[in-house]
Backbone as a printed PyTorch tensor [residue, N CA C, xyz], in Angstrom:
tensor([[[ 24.1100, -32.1990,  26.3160],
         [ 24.2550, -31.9160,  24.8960],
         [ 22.9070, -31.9500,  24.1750]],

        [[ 21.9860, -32.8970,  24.3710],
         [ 20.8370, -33.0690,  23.9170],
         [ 19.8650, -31.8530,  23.7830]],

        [[ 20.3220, -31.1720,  25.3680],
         [ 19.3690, -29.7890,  26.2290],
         [ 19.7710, -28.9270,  24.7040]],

        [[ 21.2430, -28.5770,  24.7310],
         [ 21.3470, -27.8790,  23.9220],
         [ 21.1400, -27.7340,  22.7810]],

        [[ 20.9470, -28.9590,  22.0080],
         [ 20.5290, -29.4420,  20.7570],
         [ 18.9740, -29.0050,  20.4290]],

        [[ 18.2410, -29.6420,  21.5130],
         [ 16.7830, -28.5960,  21.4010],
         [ 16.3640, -27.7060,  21.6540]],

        [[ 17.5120, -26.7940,  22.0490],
         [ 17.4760, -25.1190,  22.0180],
         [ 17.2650, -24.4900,  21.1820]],

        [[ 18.5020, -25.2060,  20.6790],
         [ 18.9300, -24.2890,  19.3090],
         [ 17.9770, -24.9180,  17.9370]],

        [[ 17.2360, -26.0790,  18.1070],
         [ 16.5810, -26.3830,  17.3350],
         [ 15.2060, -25.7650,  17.7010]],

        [[ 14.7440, -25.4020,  19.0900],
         [ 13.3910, -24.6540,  18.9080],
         [ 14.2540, -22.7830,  18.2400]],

        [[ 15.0720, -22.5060,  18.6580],
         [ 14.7840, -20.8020,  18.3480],
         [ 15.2490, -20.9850,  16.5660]],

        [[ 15.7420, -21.7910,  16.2050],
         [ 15.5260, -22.1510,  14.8340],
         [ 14.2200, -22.4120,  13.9430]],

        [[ 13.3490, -22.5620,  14.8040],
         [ 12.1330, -23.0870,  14.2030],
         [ 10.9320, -21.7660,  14.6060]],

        [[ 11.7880, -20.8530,  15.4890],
         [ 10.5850, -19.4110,  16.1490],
         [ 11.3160, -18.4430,  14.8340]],

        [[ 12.5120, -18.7400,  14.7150],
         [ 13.2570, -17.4790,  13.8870],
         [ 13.2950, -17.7910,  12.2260]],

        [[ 12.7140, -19.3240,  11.7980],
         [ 12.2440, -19.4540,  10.6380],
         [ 10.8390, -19.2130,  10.5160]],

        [[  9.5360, -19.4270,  11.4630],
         [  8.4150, -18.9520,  11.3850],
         [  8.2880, -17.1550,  11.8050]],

        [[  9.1350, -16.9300,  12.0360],
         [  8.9500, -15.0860,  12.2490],
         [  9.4620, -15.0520,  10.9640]],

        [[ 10.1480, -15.3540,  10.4500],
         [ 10.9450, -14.4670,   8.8240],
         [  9.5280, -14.7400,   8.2050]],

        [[  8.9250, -16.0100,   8.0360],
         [  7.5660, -16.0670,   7.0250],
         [  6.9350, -15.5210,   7.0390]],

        [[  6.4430, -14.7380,   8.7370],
         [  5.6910, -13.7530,   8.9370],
         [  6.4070, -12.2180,   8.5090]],

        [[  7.1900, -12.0490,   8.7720],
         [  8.1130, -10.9380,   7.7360],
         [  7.7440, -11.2110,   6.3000]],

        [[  7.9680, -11.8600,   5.7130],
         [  7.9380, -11.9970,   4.3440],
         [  6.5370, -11.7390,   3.6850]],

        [[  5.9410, -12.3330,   4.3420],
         [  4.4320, -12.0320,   4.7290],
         [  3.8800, -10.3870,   4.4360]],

        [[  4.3480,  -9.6480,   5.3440],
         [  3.6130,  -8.6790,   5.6500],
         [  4.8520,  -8.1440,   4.5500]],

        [[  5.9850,  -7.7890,   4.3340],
         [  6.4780,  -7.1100,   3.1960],
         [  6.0850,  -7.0870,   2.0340]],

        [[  5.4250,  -8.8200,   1.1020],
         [  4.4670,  -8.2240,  -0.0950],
         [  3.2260,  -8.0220,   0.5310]],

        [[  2.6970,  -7.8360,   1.5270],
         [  1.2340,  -7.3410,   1.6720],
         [  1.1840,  -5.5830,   1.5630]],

        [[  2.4120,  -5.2710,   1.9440],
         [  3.0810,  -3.8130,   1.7440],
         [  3.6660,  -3.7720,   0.2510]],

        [[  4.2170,  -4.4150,  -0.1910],
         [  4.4640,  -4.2680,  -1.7160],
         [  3.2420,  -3.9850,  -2.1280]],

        [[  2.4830,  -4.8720,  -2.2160],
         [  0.7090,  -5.0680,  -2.5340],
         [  0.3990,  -3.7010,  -2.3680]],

        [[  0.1490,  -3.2630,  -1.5360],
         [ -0.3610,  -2.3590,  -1.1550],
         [  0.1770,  -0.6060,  -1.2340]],

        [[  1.8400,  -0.5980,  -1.8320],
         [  2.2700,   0.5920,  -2.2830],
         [  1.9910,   0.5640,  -3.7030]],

        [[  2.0740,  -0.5660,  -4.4190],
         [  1.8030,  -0.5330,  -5.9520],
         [  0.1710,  -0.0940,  -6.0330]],

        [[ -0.8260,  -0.3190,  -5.2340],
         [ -2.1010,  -0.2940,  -5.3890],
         [ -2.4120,   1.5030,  -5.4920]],

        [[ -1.4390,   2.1600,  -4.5330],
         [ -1.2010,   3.5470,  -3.6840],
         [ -0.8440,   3.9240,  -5.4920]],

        [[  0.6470,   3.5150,  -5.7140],
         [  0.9900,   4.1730,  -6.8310],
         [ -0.0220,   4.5510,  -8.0390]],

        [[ -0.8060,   3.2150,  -8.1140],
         [ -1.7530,   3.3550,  -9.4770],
         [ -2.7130,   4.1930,  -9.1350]],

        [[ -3.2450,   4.5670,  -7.9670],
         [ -4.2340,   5.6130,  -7.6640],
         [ -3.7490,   7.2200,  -7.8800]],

        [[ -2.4930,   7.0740,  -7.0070],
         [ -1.6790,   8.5540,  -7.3950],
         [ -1.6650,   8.4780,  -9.0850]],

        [[ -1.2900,   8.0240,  -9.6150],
         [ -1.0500,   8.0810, -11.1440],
         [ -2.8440,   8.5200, -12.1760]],

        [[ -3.4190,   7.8950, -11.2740],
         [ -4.8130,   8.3050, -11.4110],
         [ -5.4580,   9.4350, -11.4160]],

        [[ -4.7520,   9.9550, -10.1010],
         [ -5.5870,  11.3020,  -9.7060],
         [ -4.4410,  12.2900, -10.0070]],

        [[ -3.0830,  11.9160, -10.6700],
         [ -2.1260,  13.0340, -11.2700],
         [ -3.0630,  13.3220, -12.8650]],

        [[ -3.4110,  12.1110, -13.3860],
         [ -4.0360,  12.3090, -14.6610],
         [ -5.2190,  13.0130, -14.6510]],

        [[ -6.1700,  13.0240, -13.9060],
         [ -7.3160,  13.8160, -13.2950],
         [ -7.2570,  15.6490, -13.1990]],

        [[ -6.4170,  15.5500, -12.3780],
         [ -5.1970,  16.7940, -12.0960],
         [ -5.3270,  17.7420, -13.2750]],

        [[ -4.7290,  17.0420, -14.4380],
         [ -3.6470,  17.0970, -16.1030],
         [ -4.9410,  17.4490, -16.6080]],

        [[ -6.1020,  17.1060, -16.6380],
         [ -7.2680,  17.3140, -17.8000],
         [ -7.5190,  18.7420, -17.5230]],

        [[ -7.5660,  19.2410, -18.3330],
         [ -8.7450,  20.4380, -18.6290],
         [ -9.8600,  20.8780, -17.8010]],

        [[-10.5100,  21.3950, -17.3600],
         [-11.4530,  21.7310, -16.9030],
         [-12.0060,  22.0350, -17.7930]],

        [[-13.5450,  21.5010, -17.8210],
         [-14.4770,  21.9610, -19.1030],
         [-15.7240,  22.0800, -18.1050]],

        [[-16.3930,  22.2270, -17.1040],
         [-17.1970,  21.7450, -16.3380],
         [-18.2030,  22.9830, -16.6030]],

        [[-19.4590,  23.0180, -17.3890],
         [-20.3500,  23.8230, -17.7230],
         [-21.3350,  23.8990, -16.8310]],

        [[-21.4120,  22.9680, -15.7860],
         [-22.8360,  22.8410, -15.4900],
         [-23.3400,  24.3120, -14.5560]],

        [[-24.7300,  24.5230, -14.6510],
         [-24.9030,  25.2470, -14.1040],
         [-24.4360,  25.5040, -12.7580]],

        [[-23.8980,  24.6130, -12.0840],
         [-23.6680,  25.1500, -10.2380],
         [-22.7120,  25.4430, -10.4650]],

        [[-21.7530,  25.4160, -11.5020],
         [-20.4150,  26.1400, -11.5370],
         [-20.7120,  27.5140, -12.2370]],

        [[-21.1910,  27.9480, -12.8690],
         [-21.4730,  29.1880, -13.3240],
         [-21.9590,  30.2230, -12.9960]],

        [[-21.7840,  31.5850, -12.4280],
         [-22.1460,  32.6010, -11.4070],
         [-23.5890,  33.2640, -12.2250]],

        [[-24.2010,  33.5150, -11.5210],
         [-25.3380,  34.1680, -11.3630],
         [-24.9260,  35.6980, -12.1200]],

        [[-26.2340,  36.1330, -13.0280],
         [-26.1450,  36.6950, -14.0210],
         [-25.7230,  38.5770, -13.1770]],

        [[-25.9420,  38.7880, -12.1970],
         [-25.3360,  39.6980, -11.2950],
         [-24.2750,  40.0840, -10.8130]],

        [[-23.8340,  38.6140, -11.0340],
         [-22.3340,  39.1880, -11.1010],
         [-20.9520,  39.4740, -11.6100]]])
């Protein structure tokens, strides 16, 4: 009975330290899609502006 008692008390103690490591890496992925989102939202606004860009390397040569 004992045998069995510290069975089930070690895969209790592998299957509560794996969930932490789950939990773990799910907000490091939360973390890390919200970081994704604010960049997309960034470069949608980028996107949205106007083009005003005068400088000469954008402007064609008087030939053509």
């Amino acid at each position: 009975m004992a045998e069995a008692l510290q069975r089930l008390e070690e895969k209790i103690a592998y299957l509560e330290r794996h969930v932490g490591e789950q939990d773990k890496a799910m907000l490091e992925m939360a973390m890390q899609l919200d970081r994704l989102r604010q960049e997309l939202v960034t470069v949608r606004d980028r996107m949205a502006e106007p083009k005003t860009d005068t400088s000469p390397v954008s402007e064609k040569p008087p030939h053509y």
